[in-house]
VOGU-3710 file (C-alpha; in Angstrom, 3 decimals, decimal comma):
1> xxxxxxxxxx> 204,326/33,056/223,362  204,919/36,717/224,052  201,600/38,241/222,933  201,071/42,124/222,832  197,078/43,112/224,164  195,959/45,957/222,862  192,883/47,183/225,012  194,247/44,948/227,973  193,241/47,235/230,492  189,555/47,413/229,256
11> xxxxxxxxxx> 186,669/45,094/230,537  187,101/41,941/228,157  190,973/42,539/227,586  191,797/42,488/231,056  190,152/38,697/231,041  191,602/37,903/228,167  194,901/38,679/229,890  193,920/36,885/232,894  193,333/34,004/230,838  196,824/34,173/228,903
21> xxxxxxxxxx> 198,596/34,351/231,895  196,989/31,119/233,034  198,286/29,368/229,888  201,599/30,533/230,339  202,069/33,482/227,742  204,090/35,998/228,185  202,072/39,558/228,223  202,128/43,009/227,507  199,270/45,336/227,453  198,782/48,427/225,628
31> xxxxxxxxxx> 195,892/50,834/226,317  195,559/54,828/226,633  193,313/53,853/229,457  190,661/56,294/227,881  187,745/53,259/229,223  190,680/50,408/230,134  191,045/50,780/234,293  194,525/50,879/235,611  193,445/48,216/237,964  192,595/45,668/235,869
41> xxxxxxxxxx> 196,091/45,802/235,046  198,415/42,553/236,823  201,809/43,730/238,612  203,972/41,520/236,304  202,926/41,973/232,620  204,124/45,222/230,723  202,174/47,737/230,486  202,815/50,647/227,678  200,455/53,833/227,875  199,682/54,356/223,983
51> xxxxxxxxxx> 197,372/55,365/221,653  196,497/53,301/218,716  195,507/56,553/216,754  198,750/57,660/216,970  200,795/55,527/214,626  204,353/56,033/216,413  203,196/54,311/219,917  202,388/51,283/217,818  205,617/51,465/215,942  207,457/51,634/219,683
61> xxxxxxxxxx> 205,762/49,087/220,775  205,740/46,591/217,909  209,500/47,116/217,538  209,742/45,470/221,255  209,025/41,920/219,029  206,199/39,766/219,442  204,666/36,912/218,597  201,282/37,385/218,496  198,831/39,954/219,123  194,982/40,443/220,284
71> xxxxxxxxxx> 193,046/43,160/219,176  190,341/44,568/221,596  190,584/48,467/221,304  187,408/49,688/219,999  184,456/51,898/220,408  181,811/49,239/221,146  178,027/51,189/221,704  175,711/50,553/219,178  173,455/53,494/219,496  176,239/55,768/219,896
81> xxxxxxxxxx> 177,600/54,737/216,298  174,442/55,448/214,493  174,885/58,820/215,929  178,614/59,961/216,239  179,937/57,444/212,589  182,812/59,506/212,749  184,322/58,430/215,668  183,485/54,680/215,208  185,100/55,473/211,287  188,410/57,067/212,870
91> xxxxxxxxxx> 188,871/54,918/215,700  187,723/51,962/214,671  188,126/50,972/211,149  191,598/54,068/210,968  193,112/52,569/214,821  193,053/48,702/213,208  194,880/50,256/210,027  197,673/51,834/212,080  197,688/48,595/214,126  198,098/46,263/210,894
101> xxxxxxxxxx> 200,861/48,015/209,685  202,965/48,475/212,708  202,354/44,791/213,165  203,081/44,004/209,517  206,682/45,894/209,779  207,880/44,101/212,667  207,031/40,637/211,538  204,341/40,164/214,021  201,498/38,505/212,029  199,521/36,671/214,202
111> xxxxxxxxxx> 196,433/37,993/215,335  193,360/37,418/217,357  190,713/40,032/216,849  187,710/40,958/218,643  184,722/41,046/216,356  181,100/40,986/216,778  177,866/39,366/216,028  176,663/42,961/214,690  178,662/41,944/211,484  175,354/40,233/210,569
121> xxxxxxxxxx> 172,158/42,925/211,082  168,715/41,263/211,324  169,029/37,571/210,912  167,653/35,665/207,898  167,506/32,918/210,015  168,458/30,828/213,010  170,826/30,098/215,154  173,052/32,196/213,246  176,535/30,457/212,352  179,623/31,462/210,160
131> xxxxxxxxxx> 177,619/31,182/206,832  175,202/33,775/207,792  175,013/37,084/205,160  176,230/39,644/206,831  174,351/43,201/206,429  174,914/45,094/209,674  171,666/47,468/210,861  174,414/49,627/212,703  177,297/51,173/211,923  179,329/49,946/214,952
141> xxxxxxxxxx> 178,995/46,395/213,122  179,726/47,850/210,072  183,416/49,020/211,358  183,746/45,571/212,435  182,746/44,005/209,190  185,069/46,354/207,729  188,456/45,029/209,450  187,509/41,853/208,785  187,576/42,396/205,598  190,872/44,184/205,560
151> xxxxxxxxxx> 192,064/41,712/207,677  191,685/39,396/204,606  193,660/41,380/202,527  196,273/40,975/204,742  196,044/37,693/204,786  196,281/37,345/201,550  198,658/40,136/200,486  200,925/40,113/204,220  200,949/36,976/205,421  198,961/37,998/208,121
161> xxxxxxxxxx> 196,871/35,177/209,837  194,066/36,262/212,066  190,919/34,828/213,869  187,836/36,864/213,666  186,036/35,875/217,246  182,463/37,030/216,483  180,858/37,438/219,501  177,285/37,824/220,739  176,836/39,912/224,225  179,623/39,720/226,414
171> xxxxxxxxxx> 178,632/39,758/230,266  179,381/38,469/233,335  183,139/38,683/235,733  185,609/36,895/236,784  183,959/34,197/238,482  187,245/33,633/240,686  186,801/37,545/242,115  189,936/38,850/240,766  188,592/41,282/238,138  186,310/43,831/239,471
181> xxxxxxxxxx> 187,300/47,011/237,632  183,563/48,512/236,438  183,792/49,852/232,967  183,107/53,632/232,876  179,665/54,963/231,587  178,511/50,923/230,348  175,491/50,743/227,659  175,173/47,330/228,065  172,553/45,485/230,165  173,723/43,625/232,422
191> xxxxxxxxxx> 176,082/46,381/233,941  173,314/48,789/233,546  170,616/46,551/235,860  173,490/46,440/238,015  173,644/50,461/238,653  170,078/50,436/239,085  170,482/47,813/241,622  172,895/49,075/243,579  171,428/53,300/243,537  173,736/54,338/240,722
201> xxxxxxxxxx> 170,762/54,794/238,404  167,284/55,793/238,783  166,118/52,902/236,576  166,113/50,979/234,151  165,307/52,144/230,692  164,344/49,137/228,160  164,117/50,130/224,648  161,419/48,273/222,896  158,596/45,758/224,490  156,685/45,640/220,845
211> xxxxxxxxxx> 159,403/43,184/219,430  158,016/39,817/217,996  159,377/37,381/221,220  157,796/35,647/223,618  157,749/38,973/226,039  158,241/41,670/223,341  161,609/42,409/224,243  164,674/41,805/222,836  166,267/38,405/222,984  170,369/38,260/222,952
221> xxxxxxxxxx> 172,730/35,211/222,984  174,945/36,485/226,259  178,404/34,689/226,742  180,549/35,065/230,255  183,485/36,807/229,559  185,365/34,403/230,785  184,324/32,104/228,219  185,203/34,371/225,527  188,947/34,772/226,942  189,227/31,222/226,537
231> xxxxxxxxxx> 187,970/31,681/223,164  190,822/34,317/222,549  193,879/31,639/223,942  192,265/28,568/222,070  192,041/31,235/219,018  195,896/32,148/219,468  196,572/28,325/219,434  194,605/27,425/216,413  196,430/29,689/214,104  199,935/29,286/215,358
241> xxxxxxxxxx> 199,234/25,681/215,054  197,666/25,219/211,448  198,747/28,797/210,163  195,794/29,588/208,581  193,029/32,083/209,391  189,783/31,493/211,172  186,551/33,216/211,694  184,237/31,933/214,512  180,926/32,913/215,914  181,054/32,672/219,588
251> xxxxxxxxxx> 177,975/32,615/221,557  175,691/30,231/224,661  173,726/28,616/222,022  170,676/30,138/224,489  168,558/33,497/224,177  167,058/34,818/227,168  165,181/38,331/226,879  165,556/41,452/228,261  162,952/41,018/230,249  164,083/37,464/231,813
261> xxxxxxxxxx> 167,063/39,113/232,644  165,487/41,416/234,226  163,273/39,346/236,295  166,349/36,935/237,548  168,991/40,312/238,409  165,921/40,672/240,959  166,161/36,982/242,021  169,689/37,553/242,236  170,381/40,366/243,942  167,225/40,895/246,528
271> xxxxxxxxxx> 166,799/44,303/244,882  163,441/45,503/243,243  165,281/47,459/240,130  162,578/49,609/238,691  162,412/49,510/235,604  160,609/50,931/232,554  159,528/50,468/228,600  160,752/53,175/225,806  161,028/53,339/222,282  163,184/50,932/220,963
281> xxxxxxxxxx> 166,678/51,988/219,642  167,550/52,119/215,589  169,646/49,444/214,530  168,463/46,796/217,428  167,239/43,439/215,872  164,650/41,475/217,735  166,309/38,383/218,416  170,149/36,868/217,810  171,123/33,905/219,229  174,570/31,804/217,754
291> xxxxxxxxxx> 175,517/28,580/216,979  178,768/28,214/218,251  179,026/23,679/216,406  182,250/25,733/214,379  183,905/26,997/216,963  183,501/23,524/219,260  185,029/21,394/216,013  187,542/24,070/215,052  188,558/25,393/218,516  187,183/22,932/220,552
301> xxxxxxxxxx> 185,750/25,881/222,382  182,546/25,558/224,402  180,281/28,127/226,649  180,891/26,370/230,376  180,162/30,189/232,116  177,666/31,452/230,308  174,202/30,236/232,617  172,223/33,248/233,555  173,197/32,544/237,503  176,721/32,651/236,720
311> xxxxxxxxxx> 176,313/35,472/234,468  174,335/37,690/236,998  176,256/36,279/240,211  179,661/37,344/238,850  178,348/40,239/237,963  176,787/41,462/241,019  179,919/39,897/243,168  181,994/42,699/240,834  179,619/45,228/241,739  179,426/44,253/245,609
321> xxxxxxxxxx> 183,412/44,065/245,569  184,004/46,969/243,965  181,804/49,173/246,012  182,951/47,939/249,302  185,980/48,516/248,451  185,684/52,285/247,347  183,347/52,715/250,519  186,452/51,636/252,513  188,785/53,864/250,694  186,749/56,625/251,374
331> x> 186,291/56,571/254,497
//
């Protein structure tokens, strides 16, 4: 298929890419490169430099034709949405708008979309699967909750059909080496041990050790990125095969804490990576961890990257690669 990325260039996109290109699709990204990296980009895809808040680049590039389309521009930092809902509002929930209806007036209505396990807040119980209630505790999940919802109405109103990829925390590289572009300024934790580790940062800053889990730190369900990439092509295939829409939770079916993470980054990498306890962030719920049995009988999508080892290897071989190279180009 000839599939249009938008957010190619950015951490997850460019592996989603990656992984299209493997299946044979034909690709073209489109970022503003705002947080996407120009080197994450591959030689022989197209690559168009737009905006999805500006509603003529999308019309420009829609008009090109495609068949499908992933979705995986978005403001993504949790904390920074309970602070700055404007800009989540705007880009998120406004950009997906301007991106439907481009997509809608060129006929391309098949799309895979980036969502989140924030859709669902605190849960009511677990593993959390697709039947969950969903009641976001922060407004970044909110926006996300949002398009899926508008994403309905199109389904129902355009013809549009769409799989909704919830997924839990997204970590790890490119296990093969090929992808080492750092994201700029990351909030999440596995990048953020990795500063720390390598003298970027001071420390580490955990926010909460007062949670009810086994340590008193937060427990997440992280999936390799490479995983969820796979996710995204198996995704594409589903609903150009039964043309009908799909919402999945993706996740490793494991939870490890914040502070097990912690503890094997050090294994890992040799490195001590101080670290310290501070107030936890609003919006943060103790423990998530999926379910993914929907996904596996739907997509027949499974986690095979998402181990800690592989998770923290691939990351610090990113890290490792990327500095030496910069060190060299330096010089």
């Amino acid at each position: 298929m000839n599939v249009l990325v938008i957010g190619g260039a950015g951490y997850i996109g460019s592996h989603v890419v990656k992984e299209l290109m493997k299946n044979g699709h034909q690709i073209t990204v489109f970022d503003n490169l705002s947080t996407g990296l120009v080197q994450n980009l591959f030689p022989e895809n197209e690559f168009i430099a737009g905006d999805i808040m500006v509603p003529e680049h999308l019309d420009e590039a829609f008009a090109r034709g495609f068949d499908a389309f992933i979705h995986l521009a978005a403001y993504k930092a949790a904390g920074e949405s309970m602070i700055l809902p404007e800009k989540y509002s705007s880009h998120n929930i406004t950009g997906t708008i301007n991106i439907l209806n481009a997509a809608m007036a060129h006929g391309c209505k098949k799309m895979v979309f980036s969502s989140s396990a924030a859709v669902f807040g605190e849960p009511q119980y677990l593993p959390i699967d697709e039947k969950h209630p969903t009641n976001p505790e922060n407004y970044y999940g909110y926006t996300k909750l949002a398009i899926e919802q508008i994403m309905k109405w199109y389904d129902q109103l355009k013809g549009l059909r769409f799989a909704a990829l919830r997924y839990f925390n997204a970590a790890g590289y490119d296990p093969e080496g090929v992808l080492f572009g750092l994201e700029r300024n990351p909030a999440n934790l596995l990048p953020v041990i990795m500063e720390v580790a390598c003298g970027m940062r001071e420390k580490l800053k955990i926010f909460g050790n007062d949670y009810p889990t086994r340590d008193g730190t937060c427990i997440r369900d992280y999936v390799h990125v490479t995983d969820l990439a796979i996710a995204h092509v198996k995704a594409l295939d589903y609903i150009s095969e039964h043309d009908q829409s799909i919402t999945c939770g993706l996740g490793s079916e494991t939870g490890i804490t914040v502070t097990e993470m912690l503890d094997a980054a050090r294994r890992i990498t040799g490195k001590e990576i101080p670290a310290e306890y501070v107030a936890r962030r609003p919006g943060d719920p103790a423990t998530l961890v999926a379910t993914s049995a929907y996904a596996h009988e739907k997509l027949g999508w499974k986690a095979q990257y998402s181990d800690v080892d592989t998770l923290l290897g691939s990351t610090w071989q990113a890290y490792q690669k990327y500095l030496a190279v910069h060190k060299t180009a330096n010089r």
